[in-house]
C-alpha positions in Angstrom: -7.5 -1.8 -27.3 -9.4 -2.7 -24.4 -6.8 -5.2 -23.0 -3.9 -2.1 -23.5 -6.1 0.0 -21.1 -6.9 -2.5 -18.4 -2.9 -3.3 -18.5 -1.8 0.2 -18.0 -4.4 0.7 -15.4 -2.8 -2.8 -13.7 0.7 -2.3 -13.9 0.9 0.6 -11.8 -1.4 -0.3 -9.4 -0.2 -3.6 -8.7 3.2 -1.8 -8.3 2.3 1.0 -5.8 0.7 -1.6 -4.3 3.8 -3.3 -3.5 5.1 -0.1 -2.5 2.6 0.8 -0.3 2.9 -2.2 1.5 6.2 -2.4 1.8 5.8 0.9 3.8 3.0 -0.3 5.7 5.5 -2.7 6.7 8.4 -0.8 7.7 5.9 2.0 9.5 5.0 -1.2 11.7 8.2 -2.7 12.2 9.6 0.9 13.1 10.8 1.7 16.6 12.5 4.8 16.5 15.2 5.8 18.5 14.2 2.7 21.1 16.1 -0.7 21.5 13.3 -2.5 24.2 10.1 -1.6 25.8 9.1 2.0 24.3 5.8 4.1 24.3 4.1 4.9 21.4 6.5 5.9 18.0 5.8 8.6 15.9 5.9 9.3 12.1 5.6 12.5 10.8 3.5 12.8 7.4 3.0 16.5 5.7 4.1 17.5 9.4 1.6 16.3 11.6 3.2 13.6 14.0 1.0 10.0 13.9 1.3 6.9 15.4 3.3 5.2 13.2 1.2 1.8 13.7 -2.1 3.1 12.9 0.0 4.8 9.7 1.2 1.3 8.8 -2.6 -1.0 9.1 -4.1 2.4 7.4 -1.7 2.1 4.1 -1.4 -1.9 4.4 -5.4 -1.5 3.8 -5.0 0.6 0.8 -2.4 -1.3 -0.3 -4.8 -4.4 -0.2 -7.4 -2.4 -2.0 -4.8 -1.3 -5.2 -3.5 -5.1 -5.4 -6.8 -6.5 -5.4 -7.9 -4.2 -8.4 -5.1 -4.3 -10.1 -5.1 -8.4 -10.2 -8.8 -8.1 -10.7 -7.9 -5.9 -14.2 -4.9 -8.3 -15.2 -6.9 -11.0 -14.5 -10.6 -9.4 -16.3 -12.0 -11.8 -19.5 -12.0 -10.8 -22.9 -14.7 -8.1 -24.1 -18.0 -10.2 -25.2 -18.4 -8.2 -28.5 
């Protein structure tokens, strides 16, 4: 029973983790409407405009923080009853 719990906690952490950094990602990478040398680019969230790098480090951190606790729960021992 225990082991059922911590896996459905896991799975979908680990996995929106992955999604989460994969936007991180693709926020950092993103250039907008630029080919070379461009000022700050923009990303609008729940329409307020943000820089879309400090978007990017902000969910590859939370990203980080889901993976690590949902390997943390795959990975937890065996109850010690």
């Amino acid at each position: 029973m225990r082991r059922s719990v911590r896996l459905l906690l896991a799975i979908p952490l680990v996995a929106g983790g992955v999604l989460l950094a994969l936007y991180g990602a693709f926020a950092i990478l993103y250039n907008g409407d630029c080919r070379f040398d461009c000022a700050d680019v923009y990303v609008t969230l729940q329409g307020h405009e943000l820089n879309a790098n400090l978007v990017g480090w902000v969910t590859l951190a939370i990203a980080a923080l889901w993976l690590g606790v949902g390997v943390w729960l795959l990975r937890g021992r065996g109850s010690r009853s």
